[in-house]
N, C-alpha and C positions, 0 to 999 in steps of 0.2 A: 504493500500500500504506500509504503514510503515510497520506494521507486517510483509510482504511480503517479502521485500527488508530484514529487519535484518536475517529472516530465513535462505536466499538464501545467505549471506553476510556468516554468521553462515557453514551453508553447505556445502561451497565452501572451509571455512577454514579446517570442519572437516574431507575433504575429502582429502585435502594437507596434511592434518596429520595423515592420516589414513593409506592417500598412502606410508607415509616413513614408520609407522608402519609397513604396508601390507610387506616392500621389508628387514627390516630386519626382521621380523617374519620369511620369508618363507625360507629368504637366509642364516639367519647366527643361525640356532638352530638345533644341531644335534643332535637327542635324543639315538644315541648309544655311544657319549660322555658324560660322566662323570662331574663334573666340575672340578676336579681336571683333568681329562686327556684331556679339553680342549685347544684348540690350545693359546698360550701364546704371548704376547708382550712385550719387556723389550727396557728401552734401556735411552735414552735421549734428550730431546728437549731444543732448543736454542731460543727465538723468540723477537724480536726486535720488538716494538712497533711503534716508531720513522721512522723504516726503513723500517719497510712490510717488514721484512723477516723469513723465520723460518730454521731454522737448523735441522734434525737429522739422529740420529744414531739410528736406532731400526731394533733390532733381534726377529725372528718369529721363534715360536718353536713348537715343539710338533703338528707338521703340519699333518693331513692326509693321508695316501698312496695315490696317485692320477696318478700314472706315469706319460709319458710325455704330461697330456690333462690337467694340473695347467698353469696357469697363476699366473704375480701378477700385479695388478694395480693401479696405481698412479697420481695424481692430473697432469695436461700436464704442471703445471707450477712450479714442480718438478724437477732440476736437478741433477740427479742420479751420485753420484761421481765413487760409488762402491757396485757389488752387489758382497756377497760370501755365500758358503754354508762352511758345517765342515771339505770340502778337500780342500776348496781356493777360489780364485778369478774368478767368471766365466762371460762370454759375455751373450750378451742379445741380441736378435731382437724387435721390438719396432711396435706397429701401434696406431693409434690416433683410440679415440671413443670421439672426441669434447670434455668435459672437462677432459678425462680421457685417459691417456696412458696406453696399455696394452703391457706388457712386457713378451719376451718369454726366457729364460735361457736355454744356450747350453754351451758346452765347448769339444773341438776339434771337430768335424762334427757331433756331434750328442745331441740331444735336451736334457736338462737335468730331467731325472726322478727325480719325487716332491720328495726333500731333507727332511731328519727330522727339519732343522734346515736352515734359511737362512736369514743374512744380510742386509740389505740396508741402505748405507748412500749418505746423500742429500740435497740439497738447493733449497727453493722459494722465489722468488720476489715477493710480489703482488703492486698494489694500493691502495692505502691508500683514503677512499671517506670520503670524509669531505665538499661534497658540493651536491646538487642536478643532476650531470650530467648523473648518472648514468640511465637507464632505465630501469632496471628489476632486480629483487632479488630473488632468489633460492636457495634452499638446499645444493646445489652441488658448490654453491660460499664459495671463502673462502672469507670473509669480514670483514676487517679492514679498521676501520670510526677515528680512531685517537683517540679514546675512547675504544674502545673494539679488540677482537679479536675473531670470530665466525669460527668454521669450522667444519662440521657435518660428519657423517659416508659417505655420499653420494657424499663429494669432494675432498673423497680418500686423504686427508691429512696426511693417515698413511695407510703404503702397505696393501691392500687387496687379498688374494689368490681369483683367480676365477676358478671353476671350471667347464670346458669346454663339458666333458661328462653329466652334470646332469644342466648345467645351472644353476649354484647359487655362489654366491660371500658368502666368511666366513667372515662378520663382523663383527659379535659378538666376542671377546676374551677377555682371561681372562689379566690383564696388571702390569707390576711394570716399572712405565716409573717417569723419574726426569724429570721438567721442571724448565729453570730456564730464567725469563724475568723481569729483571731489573727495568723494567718499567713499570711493573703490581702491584697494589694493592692487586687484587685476582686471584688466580686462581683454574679454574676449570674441571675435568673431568669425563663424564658422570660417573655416579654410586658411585661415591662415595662426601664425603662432600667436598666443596669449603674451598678451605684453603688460607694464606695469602702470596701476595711475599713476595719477588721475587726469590726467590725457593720453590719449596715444592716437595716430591714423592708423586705418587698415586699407589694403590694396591686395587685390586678385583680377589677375586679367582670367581667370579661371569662373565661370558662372558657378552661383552656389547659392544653394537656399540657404536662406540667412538668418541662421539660431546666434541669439546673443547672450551670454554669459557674463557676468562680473561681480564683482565686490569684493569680499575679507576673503580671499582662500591664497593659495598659492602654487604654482606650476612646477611640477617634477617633470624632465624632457630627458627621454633617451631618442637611441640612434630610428627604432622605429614606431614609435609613441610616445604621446605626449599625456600626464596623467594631469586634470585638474580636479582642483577642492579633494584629492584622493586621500591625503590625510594616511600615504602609507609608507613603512618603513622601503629603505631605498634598495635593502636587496631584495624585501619582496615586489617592487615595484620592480625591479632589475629582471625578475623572473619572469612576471607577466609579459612584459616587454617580449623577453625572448619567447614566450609561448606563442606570440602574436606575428614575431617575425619568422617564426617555423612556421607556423598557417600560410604568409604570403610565401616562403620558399616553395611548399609542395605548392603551392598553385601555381605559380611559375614554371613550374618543371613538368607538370600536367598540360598546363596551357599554353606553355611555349610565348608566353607574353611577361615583357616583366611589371610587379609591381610597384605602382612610380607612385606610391600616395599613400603620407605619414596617418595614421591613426589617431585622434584626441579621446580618450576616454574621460568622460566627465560625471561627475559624483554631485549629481543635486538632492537636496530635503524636499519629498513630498511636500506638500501645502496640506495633505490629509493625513489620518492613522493609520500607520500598517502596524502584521504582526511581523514579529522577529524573524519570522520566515517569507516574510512575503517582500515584495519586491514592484517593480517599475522602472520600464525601461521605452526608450525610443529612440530611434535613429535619425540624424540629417547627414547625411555622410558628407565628409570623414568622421564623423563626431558619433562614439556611440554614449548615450546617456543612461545614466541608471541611480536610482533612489532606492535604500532601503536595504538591501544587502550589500553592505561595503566591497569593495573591489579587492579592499588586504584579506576579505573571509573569501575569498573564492580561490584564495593561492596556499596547496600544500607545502609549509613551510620544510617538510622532512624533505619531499623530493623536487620542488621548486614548479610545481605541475597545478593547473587550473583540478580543482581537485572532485570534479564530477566530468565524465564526459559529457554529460547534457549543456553544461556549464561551456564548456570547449566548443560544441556545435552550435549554438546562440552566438559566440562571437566567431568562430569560423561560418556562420551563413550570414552575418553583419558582412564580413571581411568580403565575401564572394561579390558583394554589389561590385565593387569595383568593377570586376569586369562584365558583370550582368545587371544594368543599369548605369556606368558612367560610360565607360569602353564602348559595350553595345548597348544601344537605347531599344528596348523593341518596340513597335508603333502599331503593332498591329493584332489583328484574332486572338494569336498566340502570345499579345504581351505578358499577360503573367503569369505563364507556363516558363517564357524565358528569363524573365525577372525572379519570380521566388523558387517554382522548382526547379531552377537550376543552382538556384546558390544554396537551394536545400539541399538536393543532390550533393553539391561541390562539400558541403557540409558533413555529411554523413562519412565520406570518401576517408576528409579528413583525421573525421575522428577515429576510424578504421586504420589511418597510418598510423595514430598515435595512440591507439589504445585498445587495438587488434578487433577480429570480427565479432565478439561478443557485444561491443556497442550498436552494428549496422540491425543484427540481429535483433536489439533490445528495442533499436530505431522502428523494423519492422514490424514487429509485436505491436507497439504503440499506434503506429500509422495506421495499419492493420484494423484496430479497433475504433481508430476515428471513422474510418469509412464503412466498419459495419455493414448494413445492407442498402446502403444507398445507391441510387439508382445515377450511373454515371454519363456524361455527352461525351462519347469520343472525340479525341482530339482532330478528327477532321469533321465533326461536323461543327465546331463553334461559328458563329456568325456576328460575334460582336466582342469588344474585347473586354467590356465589363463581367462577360458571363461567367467569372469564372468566380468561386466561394472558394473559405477559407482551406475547409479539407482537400479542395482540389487541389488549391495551389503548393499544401505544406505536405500532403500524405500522399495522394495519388499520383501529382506530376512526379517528384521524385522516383514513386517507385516504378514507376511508367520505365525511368532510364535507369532503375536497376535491374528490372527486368531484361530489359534493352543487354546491359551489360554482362546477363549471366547469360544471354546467347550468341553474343559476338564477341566477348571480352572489352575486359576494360579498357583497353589500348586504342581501338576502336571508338569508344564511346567517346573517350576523353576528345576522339577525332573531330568526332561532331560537334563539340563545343567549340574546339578549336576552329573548324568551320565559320562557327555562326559569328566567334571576332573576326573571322578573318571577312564576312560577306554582310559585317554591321549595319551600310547604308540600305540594306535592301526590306522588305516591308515581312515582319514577323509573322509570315502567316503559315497554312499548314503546307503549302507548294515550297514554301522556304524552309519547313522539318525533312521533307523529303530528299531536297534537292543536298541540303548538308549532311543528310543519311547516304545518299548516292558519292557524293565526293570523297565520303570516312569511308568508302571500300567495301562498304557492305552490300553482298549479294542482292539482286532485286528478290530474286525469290526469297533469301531470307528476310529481309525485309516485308513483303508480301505476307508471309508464314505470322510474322510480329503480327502486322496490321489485323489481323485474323482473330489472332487469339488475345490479345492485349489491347492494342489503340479500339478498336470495334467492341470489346468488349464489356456490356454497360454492369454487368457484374461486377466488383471489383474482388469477390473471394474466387472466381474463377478465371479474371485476368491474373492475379500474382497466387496463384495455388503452389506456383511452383520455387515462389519465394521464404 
């Protein structure tokens, strides 16, 4: 039961982090942008630690053609003093989506076509939780505990274009933003290193959705991670570290790509109660975050080893974004067949080098029992790329390419991944599983044989019977 409970404990977190993955993977990566020609943020931030307040002035640039079907949207506890583009000051019509305001820009009777360039300055109040009254904590919260300052791509804490014709918010940008909070020891913003107050600029020509970090803590930095607020001794942080940079060497050596991109792990306080067991975590990659179970409990101090493998596979299927989700973006049917079960796949793989077959096993067992008797869509017949649920993504697609792998081998398989970075620009869909199943050497007829018995198969206890 023990086992049972940490897996499903496990699960639940990596699915919270998968999902914020999932929504800037699909939302804010445009691969006819450039990085230089990507959409830009500059500007200024104000933030009062003491008062829950934040300040700024941030201009968007290098925006899009989108005519009049852009939005921009912004946290609801956001007071908008002034929005302009490069000809002035323009009005706005306004509607709530619960923590988020979506703003529509007009000026004289008619709705403003998406500007290259546009404005907004602003003010938020929040509450400052420094006690247990609060009930729930979420991504989309901006929380300030009187110690820190957290606020993620998700609580629009800095204007987001949305667009209205294709359904997707542009998170990711590339940024040269000043902060300056008096009150902070450090501060942080996604993608690049944590620097000291109580000012500092950041700059990334690298587009990144933008989780912001600061206050009382302090930054422990080795060669392939960077630990904030971890609060842990430096050879167990030494260890972790190395746990982290043997994850990206096997992928490397798997994938035949190297890994070019340092990890932040960050150690935030809930704003709600947990038990000593329980935990909370999400991703904005590179930054993986997590409340509740410290980062020094996760490391066996006898053998220097993240000391569950569940433990090990949660940040080995963080690590996998990299190349499934930044590398390759998928766009299509099959996005989050390539997005999560692959790096749940790449996940399990791992933990198998590193803590031999009784993990993949244990992996299976679990998966196994999430899918029960559910009644499955083949992977060729999807027709939208929402369609796919969580079991799909976390238990079935994986085992879909471990099946895959106990009748081709591993060598094989690892081909078709390597395939799909090597044919990134092309649209995710299921003529694009086939076509990098053709190229990894594998037989049509055995491929055929698969299709048969596993991808067609809406069973899922007699697609992996023989798992």
């Amino acid at each position: 039961m023990i086992l049972k409970h940490l897996l499903l404990v496990l699960f639940i977190l990596s699915i919270q982090a998968s999902i914020a993955q999932e929504k800037t993977s699909s939302l804010g990566f445009k691969k006819s942008l450039s990085e230089d020609l990507s959409p830009l943020i500059a500007g200024k931030l104000t933030i009062n630690m003491k008062a829950g307040t934040i300040q700024a002035n941030l201009k968007l640039s290098n925006l899009p053609a989108l005519d009049t079907a852009f939005r921009i949207r912004l946290h609801h506890g956001m007071n908008i003093k002034f929005m302009e583009d490069s000809v002035g000051f323009v009005r706005f019509n306004s509607k709530s989506l619960g923590d988020v305001m979506d703003y529509r820009p007009y000026r004289s009777q008619s709705y403003l076509v998406s500007p290259r360039t546009i404005r907004v300055s602003y003010t938020g109040a929040f509450p400052i939780y420094t006690d247990t009254m609060n009930l729930v904590d979420y991504k989309s919260i901006i929380a300030f505990n009187g110690e820190t300052l957290r606020a993620t791509e998700e609580s629009k804490w800095y204007p987001v274009i949305y667009d209205t014709k294709h359904d997707r918010e542009i998170e990711k940008l590339s940024y040269n933003i000043s902060v300056d909070c008096q009150d902070c020891k450090t501060i942080y913003i996604n993608g690049t290193s944590a620097k000291p107050g109580p000012s500092a600029n950041f700059k990334s020509t690298t587009p990144r959705a933008l989780l912001l970090f600061m206050g009382n803590y302090s930054k422990q930095e080795f060669p392939g991670s960077d630990f904030l607020n971890a609060k842990m001794q430096d050879d167990i942080a030494a260890a972790f570290d190395h746990q982290i940079t043997g994850i990206k060497t096997f992928y490397e050596k798997k994938l035949k790509v190297p890994y070019k991109e340092k990890i932040i792990f960050l150690e935030h306080k809930a704003i709600q109660t947990y038990g000593p067991n329980q935990s909370w975590g999400f991703v904005t990659f590179p930054t993986i975050a997590v409340a509740g179970l410290p980062f020094s409990k996760t490391i066996d101090p006898k053998t220097g080893k993240l000391n569950h493998f569940v433990r090990f596979s949660f940040y080995a299927h963080e690590l996998a974004h990299y190349y499934f989700g930044a590398v390759f973006v998928p766009n299509s049917t099959l996005r989050d067949f390539f997005i999560e079960s692959t790096a749940e796949y790449l996940s399990m793989k791992a933990a198998e080098h590193e803590y031999g077959k009784d993990s993949t096993r244990s992996s299976i067992k679990f998966k196994k029992g999430l899918l029960a008797e559910n009644k499955i869509i083949p992977l060729s017949q999807f027709t939208d790329k929402d369609e796919m649920d969580d079991a799909y993504r976390y238990a079935y697609g994986p085992l879909v390419l471990l099946a895959l792998e106990k009748r081709v081998g591993e060598e094989k398989t690892f081909r078709v991944l390597q395939n799909a970075l090597k044919n990134k620009d092309q649209n995710s869909n299921y003529a694009f599983l086939t076509n990098i199943v053709k190229e990894a050497g594998i037989p049509l007829s055995v491929w055929r044989e698969f299709e048969a018995n596993v991808v067609n198969e809406i069973n899922p206890a007699k697609a992996f019977r023989n798992l």
